[in-house]
C-alpha atoms as an extended CHARMM CRD file, in Angstrom:
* protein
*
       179  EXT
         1         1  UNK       CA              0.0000000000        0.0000000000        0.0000000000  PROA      1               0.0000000000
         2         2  UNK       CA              1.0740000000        3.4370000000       -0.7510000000  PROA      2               0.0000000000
         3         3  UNK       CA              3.0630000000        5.2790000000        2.4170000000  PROA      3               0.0000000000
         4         4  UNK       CA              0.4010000000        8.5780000000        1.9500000000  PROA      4               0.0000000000
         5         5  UNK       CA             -3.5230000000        7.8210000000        1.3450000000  PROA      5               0.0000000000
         6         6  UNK       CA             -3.4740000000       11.2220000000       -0.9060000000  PROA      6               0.0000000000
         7         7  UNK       CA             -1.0870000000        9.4780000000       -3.4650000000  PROA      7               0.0000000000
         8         8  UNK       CA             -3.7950000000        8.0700000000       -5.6270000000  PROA      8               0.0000000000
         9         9  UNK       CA             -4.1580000000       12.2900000000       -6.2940000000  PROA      9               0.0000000000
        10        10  UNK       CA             -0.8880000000       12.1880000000       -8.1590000000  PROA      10              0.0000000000
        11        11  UNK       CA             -2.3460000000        9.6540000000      -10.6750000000  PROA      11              0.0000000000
        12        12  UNK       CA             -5.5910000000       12.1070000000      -11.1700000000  PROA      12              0.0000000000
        13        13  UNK       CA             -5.9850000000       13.3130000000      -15.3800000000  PROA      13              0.0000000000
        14        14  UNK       CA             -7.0310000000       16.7550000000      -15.7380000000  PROA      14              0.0000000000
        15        15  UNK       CA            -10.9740000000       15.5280000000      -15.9520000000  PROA      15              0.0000000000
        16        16  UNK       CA            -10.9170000000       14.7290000000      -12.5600000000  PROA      16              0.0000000000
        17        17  UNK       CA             -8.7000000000       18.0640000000      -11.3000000000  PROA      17              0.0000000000
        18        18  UNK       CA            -11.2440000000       19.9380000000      -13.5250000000  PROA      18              0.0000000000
        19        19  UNK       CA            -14.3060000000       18.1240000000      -11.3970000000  PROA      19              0.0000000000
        20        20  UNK       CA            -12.3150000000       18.3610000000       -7.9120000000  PROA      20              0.0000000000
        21        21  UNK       CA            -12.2630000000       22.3920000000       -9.0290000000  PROA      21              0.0000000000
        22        22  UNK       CA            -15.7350000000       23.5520000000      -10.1300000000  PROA      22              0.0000000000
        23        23  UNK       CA            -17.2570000000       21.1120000000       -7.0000000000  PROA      23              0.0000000000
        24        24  UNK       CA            -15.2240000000       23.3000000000       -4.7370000000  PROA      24              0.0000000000
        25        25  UNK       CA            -16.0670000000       26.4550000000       -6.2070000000  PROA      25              0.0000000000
        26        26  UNK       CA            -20.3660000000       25.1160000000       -6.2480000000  PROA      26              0.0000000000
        27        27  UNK       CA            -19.7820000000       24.1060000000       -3.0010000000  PROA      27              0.0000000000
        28        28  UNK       CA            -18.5480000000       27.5500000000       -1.6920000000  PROA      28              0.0000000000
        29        29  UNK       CA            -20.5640000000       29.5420000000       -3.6530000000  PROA      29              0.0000000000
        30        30  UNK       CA            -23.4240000000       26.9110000000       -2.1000000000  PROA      30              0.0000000000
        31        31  UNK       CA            -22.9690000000       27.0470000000        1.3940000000  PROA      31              0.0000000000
        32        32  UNK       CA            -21.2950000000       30.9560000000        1.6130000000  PROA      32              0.0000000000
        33        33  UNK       CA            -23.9090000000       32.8100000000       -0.2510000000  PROA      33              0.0000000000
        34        34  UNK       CA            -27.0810000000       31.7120000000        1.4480000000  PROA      34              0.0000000000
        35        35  UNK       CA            -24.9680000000       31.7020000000        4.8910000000  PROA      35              0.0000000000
        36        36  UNK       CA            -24.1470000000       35.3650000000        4.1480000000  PROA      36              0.0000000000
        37        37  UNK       CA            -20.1370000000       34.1780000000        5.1860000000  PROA      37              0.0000000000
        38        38  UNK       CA            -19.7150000000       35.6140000000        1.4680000000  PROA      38              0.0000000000
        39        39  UNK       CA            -21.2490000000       39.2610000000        1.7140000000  PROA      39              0.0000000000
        40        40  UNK       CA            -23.8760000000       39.7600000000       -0.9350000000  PROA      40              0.0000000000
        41        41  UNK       CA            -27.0820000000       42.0370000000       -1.7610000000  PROA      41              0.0000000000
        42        42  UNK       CA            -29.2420000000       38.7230000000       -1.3840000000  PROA      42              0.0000000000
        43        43  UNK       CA            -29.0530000000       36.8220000000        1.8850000000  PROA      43              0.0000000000
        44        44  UNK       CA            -28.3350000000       38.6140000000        5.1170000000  PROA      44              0.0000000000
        45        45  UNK       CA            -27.2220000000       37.8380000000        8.7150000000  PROA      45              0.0000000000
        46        46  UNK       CA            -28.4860000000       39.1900000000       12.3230000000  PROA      46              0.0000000000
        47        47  UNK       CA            -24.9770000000       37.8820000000       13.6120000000  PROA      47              0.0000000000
        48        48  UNK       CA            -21.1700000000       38.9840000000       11.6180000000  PROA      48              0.0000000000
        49        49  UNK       CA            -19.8390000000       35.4350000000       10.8810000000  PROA      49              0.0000000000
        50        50  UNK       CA            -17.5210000000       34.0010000000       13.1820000000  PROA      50              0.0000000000
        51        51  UNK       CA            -13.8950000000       34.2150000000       13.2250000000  PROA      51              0.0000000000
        52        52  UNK       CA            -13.5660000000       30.7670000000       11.8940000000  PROA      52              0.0000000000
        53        53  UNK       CA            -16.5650000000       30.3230000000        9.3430000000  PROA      53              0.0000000000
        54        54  UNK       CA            -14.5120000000       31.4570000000        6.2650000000  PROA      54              0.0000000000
        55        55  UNK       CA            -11.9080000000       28.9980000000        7.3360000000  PROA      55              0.0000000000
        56        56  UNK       CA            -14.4820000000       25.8560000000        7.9100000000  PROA      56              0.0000000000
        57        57  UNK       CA            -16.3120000000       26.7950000000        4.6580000000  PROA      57              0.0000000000
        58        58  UNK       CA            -12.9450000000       26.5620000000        2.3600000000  PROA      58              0.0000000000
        59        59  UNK       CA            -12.3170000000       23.5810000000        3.9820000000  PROA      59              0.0000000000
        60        60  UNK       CA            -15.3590000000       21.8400000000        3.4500000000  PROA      60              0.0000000000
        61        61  UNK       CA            -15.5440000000       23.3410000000       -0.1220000000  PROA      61              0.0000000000
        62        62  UNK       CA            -11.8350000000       22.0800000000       -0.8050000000  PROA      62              0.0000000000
        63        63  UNK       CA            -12.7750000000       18.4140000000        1.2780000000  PROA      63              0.0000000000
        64        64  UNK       CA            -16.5490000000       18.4790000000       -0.7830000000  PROA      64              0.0000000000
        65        65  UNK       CA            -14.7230000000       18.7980000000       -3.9660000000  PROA      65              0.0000000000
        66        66  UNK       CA            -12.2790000000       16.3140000000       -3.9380000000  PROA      66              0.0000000000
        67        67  UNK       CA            -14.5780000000       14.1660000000       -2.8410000000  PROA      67              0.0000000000
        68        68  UNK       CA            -17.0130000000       14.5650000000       -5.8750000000  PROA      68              0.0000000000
        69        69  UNK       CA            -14.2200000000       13.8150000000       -8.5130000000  PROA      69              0.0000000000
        70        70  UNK       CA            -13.4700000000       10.6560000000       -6.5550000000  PROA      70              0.0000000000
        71        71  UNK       CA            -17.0070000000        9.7430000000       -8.2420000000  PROA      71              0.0000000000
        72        72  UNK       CA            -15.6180000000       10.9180000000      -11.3940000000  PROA      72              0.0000000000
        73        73  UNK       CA            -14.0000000000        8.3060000000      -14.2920000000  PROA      73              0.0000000000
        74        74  UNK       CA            -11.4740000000        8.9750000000      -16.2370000000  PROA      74              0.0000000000
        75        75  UNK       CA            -13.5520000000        8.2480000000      -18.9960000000  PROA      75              0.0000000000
        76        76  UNK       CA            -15.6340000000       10.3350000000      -20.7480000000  PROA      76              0.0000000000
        77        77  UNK       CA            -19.0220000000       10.0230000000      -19.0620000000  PROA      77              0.0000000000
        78        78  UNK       CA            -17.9950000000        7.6420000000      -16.8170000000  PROA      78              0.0000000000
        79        79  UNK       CA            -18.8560000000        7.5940000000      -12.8490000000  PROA      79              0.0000000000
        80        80  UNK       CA            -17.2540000000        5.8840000000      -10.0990000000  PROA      80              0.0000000000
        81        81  UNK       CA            -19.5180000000        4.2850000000       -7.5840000000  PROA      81              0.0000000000
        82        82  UNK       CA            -19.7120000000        0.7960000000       -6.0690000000  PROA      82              0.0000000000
        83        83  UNK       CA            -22.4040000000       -0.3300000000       -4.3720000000  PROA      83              0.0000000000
        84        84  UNK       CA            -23.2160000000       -0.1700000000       -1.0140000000  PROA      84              0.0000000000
        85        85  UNK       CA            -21.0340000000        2.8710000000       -0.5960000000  PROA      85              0.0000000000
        86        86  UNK       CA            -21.4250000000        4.4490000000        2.4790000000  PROA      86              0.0000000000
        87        87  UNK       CA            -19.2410000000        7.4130000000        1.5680000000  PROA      87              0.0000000000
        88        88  UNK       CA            -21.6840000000        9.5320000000       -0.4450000000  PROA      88              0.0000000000
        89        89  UNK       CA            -24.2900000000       10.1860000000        2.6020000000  PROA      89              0.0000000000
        90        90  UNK       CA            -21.1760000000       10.6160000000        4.9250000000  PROA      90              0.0000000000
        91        91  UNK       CA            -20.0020000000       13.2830000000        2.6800000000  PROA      91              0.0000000000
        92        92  UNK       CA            -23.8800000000       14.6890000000        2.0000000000  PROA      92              0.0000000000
        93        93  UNK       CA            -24.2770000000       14.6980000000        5.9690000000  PROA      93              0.0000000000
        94        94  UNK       CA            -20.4880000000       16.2310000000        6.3560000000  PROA      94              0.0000000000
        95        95  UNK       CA            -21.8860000000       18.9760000000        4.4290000000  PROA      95              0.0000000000
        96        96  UNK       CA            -25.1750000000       19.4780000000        5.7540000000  PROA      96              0.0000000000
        97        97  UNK       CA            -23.1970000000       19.7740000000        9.5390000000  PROA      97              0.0000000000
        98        98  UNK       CA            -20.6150000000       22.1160000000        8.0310000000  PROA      98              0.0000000000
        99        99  UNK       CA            -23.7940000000       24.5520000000        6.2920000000  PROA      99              0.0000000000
       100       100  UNK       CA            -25.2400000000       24.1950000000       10.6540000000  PROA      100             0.0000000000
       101       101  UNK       CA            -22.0760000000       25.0260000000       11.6400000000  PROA      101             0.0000000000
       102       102  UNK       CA            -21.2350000000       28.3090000000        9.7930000000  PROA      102             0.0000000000
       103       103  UNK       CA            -24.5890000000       29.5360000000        9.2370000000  PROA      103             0.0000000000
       104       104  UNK       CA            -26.2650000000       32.8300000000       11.5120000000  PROA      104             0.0000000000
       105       105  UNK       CA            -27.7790000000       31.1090000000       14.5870000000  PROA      105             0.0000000000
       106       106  UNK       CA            -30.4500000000       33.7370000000       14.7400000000  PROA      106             0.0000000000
       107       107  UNK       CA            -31.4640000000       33.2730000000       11.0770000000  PROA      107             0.0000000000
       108       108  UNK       CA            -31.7380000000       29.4930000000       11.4880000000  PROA      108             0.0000000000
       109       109  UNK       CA            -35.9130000000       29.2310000000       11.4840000000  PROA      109             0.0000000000
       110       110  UNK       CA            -35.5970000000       25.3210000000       12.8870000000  PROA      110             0.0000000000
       111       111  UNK       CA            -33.2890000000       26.5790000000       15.3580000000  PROA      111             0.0000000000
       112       112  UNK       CA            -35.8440000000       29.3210000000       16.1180000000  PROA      112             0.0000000000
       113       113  UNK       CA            -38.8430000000       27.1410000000       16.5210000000  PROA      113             0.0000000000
       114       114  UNK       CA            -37.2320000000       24.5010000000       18.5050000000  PROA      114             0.0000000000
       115       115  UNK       CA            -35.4960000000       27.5330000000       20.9590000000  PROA      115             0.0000000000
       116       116  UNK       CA            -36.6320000000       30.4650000000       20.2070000000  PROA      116             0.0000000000
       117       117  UNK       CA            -33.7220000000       33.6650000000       19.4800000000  PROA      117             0.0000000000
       118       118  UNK       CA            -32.5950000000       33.8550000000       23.1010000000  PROA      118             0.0000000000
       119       119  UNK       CA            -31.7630000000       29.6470000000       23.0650000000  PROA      119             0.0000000000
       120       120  UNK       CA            -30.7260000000       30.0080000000       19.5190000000  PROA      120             0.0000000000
       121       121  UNK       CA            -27.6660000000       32.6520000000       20.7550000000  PROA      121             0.0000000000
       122       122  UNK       CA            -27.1300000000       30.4790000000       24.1780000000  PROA      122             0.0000000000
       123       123  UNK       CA            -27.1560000000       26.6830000000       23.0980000000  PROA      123             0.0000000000
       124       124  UNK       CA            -27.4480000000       26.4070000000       19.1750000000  PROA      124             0.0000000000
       125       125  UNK       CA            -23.9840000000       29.1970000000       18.7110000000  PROA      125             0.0000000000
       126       126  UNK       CA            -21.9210000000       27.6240000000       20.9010000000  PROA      126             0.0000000000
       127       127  UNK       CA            -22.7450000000       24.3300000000       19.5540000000  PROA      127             0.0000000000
       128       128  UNK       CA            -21.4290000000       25.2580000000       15.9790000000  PROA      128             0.0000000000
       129       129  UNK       CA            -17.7060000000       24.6710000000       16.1470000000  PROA      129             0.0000000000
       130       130  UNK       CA            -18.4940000000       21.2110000000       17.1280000000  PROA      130             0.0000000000
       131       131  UNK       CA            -20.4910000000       20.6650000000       14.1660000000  PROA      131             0.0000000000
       132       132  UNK       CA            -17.8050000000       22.3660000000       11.9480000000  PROA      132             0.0000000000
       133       133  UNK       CA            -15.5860000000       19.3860000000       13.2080000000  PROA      133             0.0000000000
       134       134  UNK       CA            -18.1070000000       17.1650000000       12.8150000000  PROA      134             0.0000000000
       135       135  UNK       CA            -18.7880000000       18.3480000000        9.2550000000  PROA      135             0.0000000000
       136       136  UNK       CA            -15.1900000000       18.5410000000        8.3930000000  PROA      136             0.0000000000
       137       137  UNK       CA            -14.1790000000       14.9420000000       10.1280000000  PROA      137             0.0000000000
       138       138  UNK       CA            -16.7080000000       13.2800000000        7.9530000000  PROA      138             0.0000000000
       139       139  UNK       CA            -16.3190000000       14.7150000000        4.7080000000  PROA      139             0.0000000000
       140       140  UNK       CA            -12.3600000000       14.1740000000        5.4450000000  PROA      140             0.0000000000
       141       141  UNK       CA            -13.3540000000       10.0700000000        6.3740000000  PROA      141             0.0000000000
       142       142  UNK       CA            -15.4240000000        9.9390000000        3.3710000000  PROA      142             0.0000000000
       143       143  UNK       CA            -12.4480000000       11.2830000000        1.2730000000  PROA      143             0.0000000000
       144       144  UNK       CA            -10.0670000000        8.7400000000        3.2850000000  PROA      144             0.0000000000
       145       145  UNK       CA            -12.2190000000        5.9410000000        2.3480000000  PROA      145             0.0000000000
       146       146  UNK       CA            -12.5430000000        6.8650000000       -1.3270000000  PROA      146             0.0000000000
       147       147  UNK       CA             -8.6950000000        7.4810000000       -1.3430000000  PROA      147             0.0000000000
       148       148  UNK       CA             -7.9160000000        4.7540000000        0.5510000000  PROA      148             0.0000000000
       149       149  UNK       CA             -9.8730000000        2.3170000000       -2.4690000000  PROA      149             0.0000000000
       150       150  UNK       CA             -8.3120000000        3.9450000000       -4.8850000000  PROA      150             0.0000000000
       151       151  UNK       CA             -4.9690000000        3.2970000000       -3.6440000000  PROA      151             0.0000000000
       152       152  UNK       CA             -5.6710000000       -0.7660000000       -3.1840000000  PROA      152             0.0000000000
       153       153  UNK       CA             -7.4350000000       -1.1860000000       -5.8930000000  PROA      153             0.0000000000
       154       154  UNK       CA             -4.4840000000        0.4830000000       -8.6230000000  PROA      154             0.0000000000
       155       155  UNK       CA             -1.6510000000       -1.3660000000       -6.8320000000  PROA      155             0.0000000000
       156       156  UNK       CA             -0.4120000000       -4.2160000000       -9.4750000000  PROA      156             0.0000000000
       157       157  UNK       CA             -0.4600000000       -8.0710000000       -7.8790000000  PROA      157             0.0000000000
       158       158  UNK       CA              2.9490000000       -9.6410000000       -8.0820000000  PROA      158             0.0000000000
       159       159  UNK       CA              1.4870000000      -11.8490000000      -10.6510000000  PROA      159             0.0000000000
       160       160  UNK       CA              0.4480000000       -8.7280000000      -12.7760000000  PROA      160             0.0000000000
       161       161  UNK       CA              3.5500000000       -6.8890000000      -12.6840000000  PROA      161             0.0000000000
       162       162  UNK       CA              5.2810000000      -10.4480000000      -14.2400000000  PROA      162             0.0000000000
       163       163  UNK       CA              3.1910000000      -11.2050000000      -16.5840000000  PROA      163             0.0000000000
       164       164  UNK       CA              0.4740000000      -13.2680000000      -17.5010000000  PROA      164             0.0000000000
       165       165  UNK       CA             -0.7480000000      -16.7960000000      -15.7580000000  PROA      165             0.0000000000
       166       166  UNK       CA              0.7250000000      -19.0960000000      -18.4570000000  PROA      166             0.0000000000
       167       167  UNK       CA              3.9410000000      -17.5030000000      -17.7620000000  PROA      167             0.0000000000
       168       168  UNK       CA              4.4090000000      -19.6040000000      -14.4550000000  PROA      168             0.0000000000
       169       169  UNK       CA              3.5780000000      -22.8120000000      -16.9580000000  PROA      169             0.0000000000
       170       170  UNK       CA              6.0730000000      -25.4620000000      -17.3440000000  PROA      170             0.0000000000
       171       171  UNK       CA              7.3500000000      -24.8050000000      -21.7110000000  PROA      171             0.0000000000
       172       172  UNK       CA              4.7900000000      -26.1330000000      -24.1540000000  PROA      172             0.0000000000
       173       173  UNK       CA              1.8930000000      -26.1830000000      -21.2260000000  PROA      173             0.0000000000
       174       174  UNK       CA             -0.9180000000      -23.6210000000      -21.0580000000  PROA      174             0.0000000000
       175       175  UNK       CA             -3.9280000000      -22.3220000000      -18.5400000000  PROA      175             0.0000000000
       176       176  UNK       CA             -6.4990000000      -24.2990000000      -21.0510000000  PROA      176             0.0000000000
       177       177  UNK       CA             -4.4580000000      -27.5590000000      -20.6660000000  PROA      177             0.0000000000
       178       178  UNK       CA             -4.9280000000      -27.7620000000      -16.6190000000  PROA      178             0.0000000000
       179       179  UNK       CA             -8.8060000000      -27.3830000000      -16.6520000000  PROA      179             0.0000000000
């Protein structure tokens, strides 16, 4: 196995770089606009961002689009998913916790029904950096795992790298002989 899990990255074609790049950018634009972390005329906040909002959102945006072109084949229309993969609702919930996380607590209307503005400033704020974490930890598992396949599943056997199954044959004897 490869000594770094972020090695199968170094085998990535420009398809995949393009992907990892305009996820990233969605995903910022995504999560920072409608948060109001990205100032614009449209959405607005009762509370500045935190210090460390800008900072969890490029992180999840850089996580959340590396993760996406792990989906993506090198092949033209091609798409990478096995089944039973867990990955893709641990990176979906990842960024769900991370949108919690950096969003106004005030402007939060779940977070308002549930505890009204007062609870929403006391319990739901200074629960947020633990869901940044949170958010951050599982989009970076989900990216381990993906990474992780890659990297076993592109290593060469021993028997690959020599050659091909008759090549272990006594001379003049082939696979289709021994069945």
């Amino acid at each position: 196995m490869p000594v770094c899990f972020l090695s199968p990255l170094l085998g990535w074609r420009s398809r995949r770089w393009a992907a990892a790049i305009v996820a990233a950018a969605l995903t910022l634009l995504v999560l920072g606009l409608p948060t109001a972390v990205i100032a614009n005329p449209v959405f607005g906040r009762s509370l500045a961002p935190t210090d460390w909002a800008f900072g969890v959102l490029v992180i999840t945006s850089v996580l959340s689009g590396l993760l996406f072109a792990t989906y993506v084949s090198d092949e033209p229309g091609g798409w990478r998913r096995e089944p039973g993969d867990r990955t893709a609702r641990g990176g979906a919930v990842g960024g769900l916790l991370s949108f919690l996380a950096i969003g106004c607590p005030v402007c939060n209307k779940l977070v308002l029904i549930a505890v009204g503005s007062t609870g929403a400033v006391q319990f739901f704020a200074p629960v947020q950096p633990y869901l940044a974490v949170a958010g951050m930890g599982l989009l970076g598992w989900a990216l381990w795992v993906r990474l992780r396949g890659e990297a076993i599943c592109t290593l060469p056997t021993a028997q690959q790298q020599v050659g091909s199954p008759d090549d272990h044959l006594p001379v003049g004897t082939s696979a289709d002989d021994l069945r």
